[in-house]
C-alpha positions as CSV (number, residue, x, y, z in Angstrom):
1,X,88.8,118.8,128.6
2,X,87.8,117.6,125.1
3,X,87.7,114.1,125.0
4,X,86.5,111.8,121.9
5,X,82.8,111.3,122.5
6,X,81.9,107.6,121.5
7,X,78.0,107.9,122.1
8,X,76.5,106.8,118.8
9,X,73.4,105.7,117.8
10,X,74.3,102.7,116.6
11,X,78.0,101.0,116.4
12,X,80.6,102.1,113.8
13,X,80.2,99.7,111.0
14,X,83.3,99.1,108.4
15,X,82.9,97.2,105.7
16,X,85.9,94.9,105.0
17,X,87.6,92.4,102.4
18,X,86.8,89.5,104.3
19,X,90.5,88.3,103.8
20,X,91.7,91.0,105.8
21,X,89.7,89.9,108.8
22,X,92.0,86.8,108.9
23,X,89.4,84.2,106.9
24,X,91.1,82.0,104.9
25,X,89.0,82.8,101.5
26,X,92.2,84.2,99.4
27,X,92.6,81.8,96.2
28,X,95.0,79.5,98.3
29,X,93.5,79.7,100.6
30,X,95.7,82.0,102.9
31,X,94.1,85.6,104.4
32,X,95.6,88.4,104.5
33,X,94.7,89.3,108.5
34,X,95.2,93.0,108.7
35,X,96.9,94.0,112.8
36,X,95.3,97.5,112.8
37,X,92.0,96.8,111.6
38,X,91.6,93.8,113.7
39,X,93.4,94.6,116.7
40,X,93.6,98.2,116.9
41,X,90.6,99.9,115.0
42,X,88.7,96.8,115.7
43,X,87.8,97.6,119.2
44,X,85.8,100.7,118.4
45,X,84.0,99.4,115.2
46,X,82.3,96.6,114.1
47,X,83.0,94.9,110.4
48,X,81.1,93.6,107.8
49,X,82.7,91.0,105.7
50,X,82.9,90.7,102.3
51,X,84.4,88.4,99.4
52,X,83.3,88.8,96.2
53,X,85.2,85.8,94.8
54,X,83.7,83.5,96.9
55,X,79.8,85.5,96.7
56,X,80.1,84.4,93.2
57,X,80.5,80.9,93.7
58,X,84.6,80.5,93.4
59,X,86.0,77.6,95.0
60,X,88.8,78.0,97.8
61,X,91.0,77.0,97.2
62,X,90.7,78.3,93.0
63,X,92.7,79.1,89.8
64,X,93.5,82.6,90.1
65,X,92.1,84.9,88.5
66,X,93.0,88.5,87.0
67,X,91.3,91.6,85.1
68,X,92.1,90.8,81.1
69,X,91.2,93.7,78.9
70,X,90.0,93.3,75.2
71,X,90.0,96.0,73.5
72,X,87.7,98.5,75.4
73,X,86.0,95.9,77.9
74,X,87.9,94.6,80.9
75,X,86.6,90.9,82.0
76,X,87.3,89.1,85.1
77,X,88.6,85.7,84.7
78,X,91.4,83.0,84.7
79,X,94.4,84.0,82.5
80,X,93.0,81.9,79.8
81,X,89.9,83.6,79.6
82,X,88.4,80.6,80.9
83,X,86.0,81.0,84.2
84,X,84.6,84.3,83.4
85,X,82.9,85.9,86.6
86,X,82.9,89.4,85.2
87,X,78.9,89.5,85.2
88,X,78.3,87.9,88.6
89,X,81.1,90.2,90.3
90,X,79.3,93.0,88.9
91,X,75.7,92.1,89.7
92,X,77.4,91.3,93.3
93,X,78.8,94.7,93.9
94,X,75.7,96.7,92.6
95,X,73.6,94.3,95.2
96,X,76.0,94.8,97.8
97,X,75.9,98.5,96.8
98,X,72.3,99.3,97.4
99,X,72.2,97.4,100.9
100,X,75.4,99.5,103.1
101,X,74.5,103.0,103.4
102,X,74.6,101.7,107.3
103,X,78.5,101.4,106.6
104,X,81.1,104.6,107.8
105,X,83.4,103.1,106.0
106,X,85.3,100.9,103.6
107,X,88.7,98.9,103.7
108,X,89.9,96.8,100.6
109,X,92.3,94.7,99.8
110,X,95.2,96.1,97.5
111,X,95.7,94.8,94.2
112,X,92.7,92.5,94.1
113,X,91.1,92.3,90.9
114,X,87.9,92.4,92.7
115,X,88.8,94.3,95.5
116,X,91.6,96.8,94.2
117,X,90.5,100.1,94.4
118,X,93.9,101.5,92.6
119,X,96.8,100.8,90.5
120,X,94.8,97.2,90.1
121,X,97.0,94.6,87.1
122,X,95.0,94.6,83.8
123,X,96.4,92.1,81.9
124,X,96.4,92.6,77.6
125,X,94.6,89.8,76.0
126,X,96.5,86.7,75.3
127,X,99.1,87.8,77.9
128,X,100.9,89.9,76.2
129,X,101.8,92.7,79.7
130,X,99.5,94.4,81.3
131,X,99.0,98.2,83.0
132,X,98.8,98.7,86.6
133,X,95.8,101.2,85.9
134,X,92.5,98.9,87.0
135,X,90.0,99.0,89.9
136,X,88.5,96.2,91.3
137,X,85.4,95.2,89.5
138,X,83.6,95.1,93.3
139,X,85.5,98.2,94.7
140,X,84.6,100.3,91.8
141,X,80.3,99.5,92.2
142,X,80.7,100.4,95.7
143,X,83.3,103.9,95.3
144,X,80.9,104.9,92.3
145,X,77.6,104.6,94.1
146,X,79.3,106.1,97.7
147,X,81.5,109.0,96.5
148,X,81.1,110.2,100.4
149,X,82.1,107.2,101.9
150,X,85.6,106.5,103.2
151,X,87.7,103.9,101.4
152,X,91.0,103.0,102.1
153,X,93.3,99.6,101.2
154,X,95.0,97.9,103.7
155,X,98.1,98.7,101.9
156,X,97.9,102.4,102.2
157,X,97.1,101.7,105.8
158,X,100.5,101.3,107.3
159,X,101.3,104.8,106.4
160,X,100.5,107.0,109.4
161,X,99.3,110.1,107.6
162,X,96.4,108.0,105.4
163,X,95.8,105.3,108.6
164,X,94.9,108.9,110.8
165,X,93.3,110.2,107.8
166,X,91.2,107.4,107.0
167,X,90.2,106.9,110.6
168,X,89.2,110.9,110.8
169,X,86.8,109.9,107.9
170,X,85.4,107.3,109.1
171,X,84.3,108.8,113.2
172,X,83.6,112.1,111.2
173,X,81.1,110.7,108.7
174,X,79.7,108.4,111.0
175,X,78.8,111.1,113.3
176,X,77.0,112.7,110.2
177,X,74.7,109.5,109.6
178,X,73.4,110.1,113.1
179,X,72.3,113.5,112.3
180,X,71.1,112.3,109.4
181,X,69.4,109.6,110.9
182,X,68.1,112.2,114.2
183,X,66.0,114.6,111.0
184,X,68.5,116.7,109.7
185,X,67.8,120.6,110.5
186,X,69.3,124.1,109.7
187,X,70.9,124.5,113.6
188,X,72.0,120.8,113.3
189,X,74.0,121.4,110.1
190,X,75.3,124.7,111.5
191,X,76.1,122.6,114.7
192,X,77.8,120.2,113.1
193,X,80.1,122.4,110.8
194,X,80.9,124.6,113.8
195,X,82.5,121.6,115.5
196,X,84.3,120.7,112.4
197,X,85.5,124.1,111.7
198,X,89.0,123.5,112.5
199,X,89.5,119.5,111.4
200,X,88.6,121.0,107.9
201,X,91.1,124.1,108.2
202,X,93.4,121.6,109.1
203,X,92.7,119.7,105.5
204,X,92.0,122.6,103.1
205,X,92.1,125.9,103.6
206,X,89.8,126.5,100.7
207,X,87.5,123.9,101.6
208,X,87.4,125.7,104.8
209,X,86.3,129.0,102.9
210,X,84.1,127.1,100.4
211,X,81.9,125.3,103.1
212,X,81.6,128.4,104.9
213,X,80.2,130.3,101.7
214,X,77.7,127.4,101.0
215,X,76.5,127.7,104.5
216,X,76.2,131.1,104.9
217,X,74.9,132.4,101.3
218,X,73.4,129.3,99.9
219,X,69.6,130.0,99.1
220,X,68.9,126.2,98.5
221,X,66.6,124.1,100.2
222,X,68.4,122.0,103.2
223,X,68.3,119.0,101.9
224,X,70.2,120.2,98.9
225,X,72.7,122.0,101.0
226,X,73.3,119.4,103.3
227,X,74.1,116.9,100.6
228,X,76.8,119.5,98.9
229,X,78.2,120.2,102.4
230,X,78.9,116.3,103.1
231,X,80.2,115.8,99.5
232,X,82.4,119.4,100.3
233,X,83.4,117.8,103.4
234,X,84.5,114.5,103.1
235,X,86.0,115.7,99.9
236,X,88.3,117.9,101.9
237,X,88.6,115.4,105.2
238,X,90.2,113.1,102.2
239,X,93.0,115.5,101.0
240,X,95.8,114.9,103.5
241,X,96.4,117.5,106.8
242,X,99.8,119.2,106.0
243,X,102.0,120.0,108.6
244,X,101.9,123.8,106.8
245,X,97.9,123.1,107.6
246,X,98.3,121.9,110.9
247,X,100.9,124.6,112.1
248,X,98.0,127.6,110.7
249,X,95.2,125.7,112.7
250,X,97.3,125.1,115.8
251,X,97.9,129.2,115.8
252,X,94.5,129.6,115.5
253,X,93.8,127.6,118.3
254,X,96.5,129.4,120.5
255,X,94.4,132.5,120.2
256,X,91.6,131.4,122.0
257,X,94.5,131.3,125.1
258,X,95.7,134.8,124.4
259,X,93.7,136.6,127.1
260,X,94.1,133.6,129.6
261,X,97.7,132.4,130.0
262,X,100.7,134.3,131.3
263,X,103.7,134.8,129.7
264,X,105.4,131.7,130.8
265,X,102.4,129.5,129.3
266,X,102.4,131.2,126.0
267,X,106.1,131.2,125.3
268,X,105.7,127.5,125.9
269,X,102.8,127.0,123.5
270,X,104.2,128.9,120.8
271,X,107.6,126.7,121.5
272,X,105.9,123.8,120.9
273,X,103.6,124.9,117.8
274,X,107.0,126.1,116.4
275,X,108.7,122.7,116.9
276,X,106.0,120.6,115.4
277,X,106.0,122.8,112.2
278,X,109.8,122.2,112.0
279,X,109.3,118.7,112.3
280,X,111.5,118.3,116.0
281,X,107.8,117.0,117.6
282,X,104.5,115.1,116.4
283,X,101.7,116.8,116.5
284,X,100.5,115.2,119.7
285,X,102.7,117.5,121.7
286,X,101.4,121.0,120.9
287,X,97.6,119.0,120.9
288,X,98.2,117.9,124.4
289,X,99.4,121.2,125.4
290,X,96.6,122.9,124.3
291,X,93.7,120.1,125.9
292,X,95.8,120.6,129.2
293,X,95.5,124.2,129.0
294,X,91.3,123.8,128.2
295,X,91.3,122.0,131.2
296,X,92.3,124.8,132.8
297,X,90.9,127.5,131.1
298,X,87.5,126.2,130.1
299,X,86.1,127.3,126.7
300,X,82.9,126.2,125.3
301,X,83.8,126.8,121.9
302,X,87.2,125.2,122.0
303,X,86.1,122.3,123.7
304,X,83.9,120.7,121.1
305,X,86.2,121.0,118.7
306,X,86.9,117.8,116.7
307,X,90.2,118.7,115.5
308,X,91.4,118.3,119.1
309,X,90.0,114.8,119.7
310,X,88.8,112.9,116.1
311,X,88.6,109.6,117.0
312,X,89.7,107.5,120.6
313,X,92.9,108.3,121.9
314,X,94.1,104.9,123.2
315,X,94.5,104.5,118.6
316,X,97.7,106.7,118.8
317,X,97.4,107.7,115.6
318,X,99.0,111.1,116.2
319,X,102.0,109.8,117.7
320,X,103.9,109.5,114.2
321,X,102.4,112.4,112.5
């Protein structure tokens, strides 16, 4: 039966807003502890903190402090314009930024104006309103010099379809750094994608195509088509699985039964595939269907599928999906 495979080379690393791991560094000096990254995610990874505020030499408590933009330049500083950190946060998250290509992954803290990575308040000067279009100075070194890595809020986590999608990215890119790490090779690549096959059909269905094209006709050297098939991929792990998506891979899957199961089995399979795509089951019921019958009916193939087992079970991520 597939089962997550948690033997890595080195533990999962996360990087975090330090805030989020409960530390009291928040500008009065409250946290924001985040429940599933400490309690739940937190028992398979391992996090690095971070607070930019404080790295730049911010008391806690402190004044607050928001993005103000004048005229085409946005600066970091207290609402009077006073305390201006906006070089120091910068040189911090460009340092911070050439030291975690150890990291799988990324979470922030919403709204921030250091850590923001969306939707973030820039203020007009003098006061006058502001736009909720800014990214945190420190989020934005670190997205721009890691396109690839996964980066998620802690907002945006307590929605089940970006929590499972986030935590996809993170176990599936990890698992990429170690081949990386290993030498990377032609059969290793090949390896790799063949095991992810399914994960990405279940993501983008032209992703799927387009991966398989640069893989099979690419006349590039391997380094170069290794770094456009992780770009390709995590840009395609990132778009949200559909339950359209889902419901396509899951038939696909059922056909590796076809030749195995009787007729009692298969009605009950495509039952199942057909209630999840009408939205009467999650898509943990046809999943654990279809590991029960590899159990069974042993397939090679099938079984190293990611798709079927992306991260550890005991996360119940799918059980709302």
């Amino acid at each position: 039966m597939n089962t997550f495979n948690t033997e890595f080379s080195s533990p999962v690393k996360i990087g975090i807003s330090a805030c989020l791991t409960g530390d009291k560094v928040r500008f009065d000096k409250s946290h924001k502890k985040s429940d599933f990254c400490m309690n739940q995610l937190g028992k398979y990874v391992e996090y690095e903190k971070f607070c930019p505020e404080v790295a730049v030499g911010l008391p806690i408590p402190r004044p607050t402090i928001r993005q103000i933009k004048y005229d085409d330049l946005i600066a970091v500083s207290r609402p009077d314009g006073s305390m201006d950190v906006t070089e120091e946060m910068t040189e911090y998250g460009q340092k911070v930024s050439s030291r975690i290509d150890h990291l799988s992954g990324f979470v922030f803290m919403k709204g921030s104006p250091s850590c923001g990575m969306s939707r973030v308040k820039v203020y007009y000067e003098h006061g006058k309103g502001c736009e909720h279009n800014g990214v945190g100075l420190f989020a934005k070194q670190i997205l721009e010099a890691h396109p690839n890595l996964p980066c998620e809020e802690n907002g945006r986590l307590n929605d089940a379809v970006l929590r499972e999608n986030f935590v996809t990215r993170v176990f599936t890119y990890k698992k990429w750094q170690d081949i990386v790490a290993s030498g990377i090779t032609k059969h290793k690549l090949i390896e790799f994608h063949s095991q992810n096959k399914y994960l990405v059909m279940s993501h983008s269905l032209q992703a799927y195509k387009s991966i398989g094209k640069l893989l099979g006709e690419s006349k590039e050297p391997l380094e170069a088509i290794a770094e456009q098939y992780i770009s390709m991929l995590m840009a395609a792990l990132k778009i949200p699985a559909t339950r359209r998506n889902n419901t396509n891979t899951l038939q696909h899957l059922q056909g590796y039964f076809k030749k195995v199961l009787d007729k009692t089995k298969k009605e009950e399979l495509t039952e199942q595939v057909f209630a999840y795509r009408q939205g009467l089951v999650p898509l943990l019921v046809p999943l654990t269907l279809i590991n029960h019958y590899l159990r069974d009916y042993p397939n090679e193939y099938l079984s190293k599928q990611v798709y079927l087992n992306p991260y550890p079970a005991d996360l119940k991520l799918r059980f709302s999906l």
